[in-house]
C-alpha positions in Angstrom: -12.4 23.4 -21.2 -13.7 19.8 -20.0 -16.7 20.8 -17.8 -19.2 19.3 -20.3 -17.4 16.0 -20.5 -16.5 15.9 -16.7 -20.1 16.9 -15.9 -20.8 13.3 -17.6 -18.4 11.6 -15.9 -19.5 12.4 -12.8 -23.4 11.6 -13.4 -24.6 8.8 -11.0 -25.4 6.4 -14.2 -23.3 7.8 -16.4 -24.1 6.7 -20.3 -21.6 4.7 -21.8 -18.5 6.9 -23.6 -18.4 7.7 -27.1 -15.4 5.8 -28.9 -13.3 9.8 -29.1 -14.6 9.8 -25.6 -13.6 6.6 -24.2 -9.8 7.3 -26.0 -9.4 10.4 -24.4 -10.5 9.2 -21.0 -7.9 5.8 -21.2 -5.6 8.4 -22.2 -6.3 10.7 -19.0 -5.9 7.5 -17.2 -2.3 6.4 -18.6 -1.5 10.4 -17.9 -2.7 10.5 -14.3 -0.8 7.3 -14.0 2.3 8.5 -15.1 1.9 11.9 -13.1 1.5 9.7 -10.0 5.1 10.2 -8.7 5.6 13.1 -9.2 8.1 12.8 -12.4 6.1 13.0 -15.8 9.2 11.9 -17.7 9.8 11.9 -21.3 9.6 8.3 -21.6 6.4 7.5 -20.1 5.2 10.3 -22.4 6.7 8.9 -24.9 5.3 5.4 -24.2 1.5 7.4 -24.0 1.8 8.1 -27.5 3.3 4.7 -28.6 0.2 3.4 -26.8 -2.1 5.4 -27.9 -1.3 5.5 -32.0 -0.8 1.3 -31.6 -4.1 1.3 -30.0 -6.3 3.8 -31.7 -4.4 3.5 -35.3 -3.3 7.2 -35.1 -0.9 9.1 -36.6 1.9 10.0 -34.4 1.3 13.7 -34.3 -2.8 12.5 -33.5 -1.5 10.8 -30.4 0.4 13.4 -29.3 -2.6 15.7 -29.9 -5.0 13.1 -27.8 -2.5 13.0 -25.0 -2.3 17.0 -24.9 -6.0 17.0 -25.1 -5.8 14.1 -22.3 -2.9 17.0 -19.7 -5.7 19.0 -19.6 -8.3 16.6 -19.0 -6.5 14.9 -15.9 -5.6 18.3 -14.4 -9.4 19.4 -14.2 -11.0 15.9 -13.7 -12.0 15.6 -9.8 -10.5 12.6 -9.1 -9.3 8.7 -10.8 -13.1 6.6 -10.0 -14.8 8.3 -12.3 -12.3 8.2 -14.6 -12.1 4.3 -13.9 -16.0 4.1 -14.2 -16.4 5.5 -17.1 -14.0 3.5 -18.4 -15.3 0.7 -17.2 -19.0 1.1 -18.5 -17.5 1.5 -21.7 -15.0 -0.7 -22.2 -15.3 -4.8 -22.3 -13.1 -6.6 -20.0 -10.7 -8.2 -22.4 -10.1 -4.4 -23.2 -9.9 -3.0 -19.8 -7.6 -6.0 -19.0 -5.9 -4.3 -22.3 -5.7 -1.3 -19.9 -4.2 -2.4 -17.2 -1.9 -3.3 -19.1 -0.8 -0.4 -20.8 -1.3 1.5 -17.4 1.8 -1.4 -16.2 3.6 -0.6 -19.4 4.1 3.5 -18.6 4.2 2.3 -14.6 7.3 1.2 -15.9 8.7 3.3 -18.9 11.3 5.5 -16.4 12.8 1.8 -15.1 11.2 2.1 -11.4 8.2 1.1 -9.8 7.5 3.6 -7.6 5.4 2.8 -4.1 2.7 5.5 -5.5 2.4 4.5 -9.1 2.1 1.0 -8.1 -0.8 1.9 -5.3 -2.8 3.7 -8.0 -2.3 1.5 -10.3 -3.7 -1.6 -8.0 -7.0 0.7 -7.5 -7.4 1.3 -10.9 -7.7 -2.0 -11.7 -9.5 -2.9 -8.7 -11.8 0.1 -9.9 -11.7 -1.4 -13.7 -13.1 -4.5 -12.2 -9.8 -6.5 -13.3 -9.6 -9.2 -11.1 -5.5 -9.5 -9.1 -4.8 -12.3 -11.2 -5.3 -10.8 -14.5 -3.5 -7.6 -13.4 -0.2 -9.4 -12.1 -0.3 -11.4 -15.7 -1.0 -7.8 -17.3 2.3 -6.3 -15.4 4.3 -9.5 -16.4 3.5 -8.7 -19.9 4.4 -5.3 -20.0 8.0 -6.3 -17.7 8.2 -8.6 -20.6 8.2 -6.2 -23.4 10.5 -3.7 -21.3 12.7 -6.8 -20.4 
């Protein structure tokens, strides 16, 4: 269903994402995030589509389209760099640090950091080019809100 859009992911210099594009690959991202450990719960899918309508101004039942559309992206995409790179070539940093924190925010929308979601979620910013510094200030944020 993706192989067109994955097949331009995975290009050596991939071109930079269209805006639909770059949405459904942040959204694949917050998905294979929450997937991470195992337990894709109702919260942190609940929390994708909270992001994703405040982010994208969409409609509730637009964001839970996107993150459908965004399941069956991260279950055929080959694996989270090129996810991250596209990302990254299409997104500025002020918005990818935006990511990372979302990305903290469904980390922790069940209550627990888990020792997997938080090692993905340290190479996906690595990957994003979000320096350890901004990251920890992204995940104190998002602890914030949840507080």
């Amino acid at each position: 269903m993706f192989a067109d859009f994955i097949a331009r992911l995975v290009q050596p210099e991939p071109e930079p994402l269209s805006d639909p594009d770059a949405r459904l690959a942040l959204t694949a991202l917050l998905v294979r995030i929450a997937r991470s450990d195992g337990d894709y719960a109702a919260e942190e899918i609940g929390l994708i589509d909270r992001i994703t309508a405040s982010r994208f101004g969409l409609s509730p039942f637009e964001a839970a389209k996107l993150r459908g559309e965004a399941e069956a992206l991260e279950a055929e995409a080959p694996d989270t760099v090129r996810f991250t790179r596209a990302i990254k070539d299409a997104v500025a940093y002020e918005d990818r640090e935006a990511v990372v924190e979302a990305l903290w925010s469904v980390v922790l929308a069940d209550g627990e950091r888990d020792p997997e979601e938080n090692a993905i979620l340290r190479l996906v910013a690595s990957l994003l080019g979000v320096n350890d510094r901004d990251s920890a200030h992204a995940r104190q944020r998002a602890e914030a809100r949840q507080g």
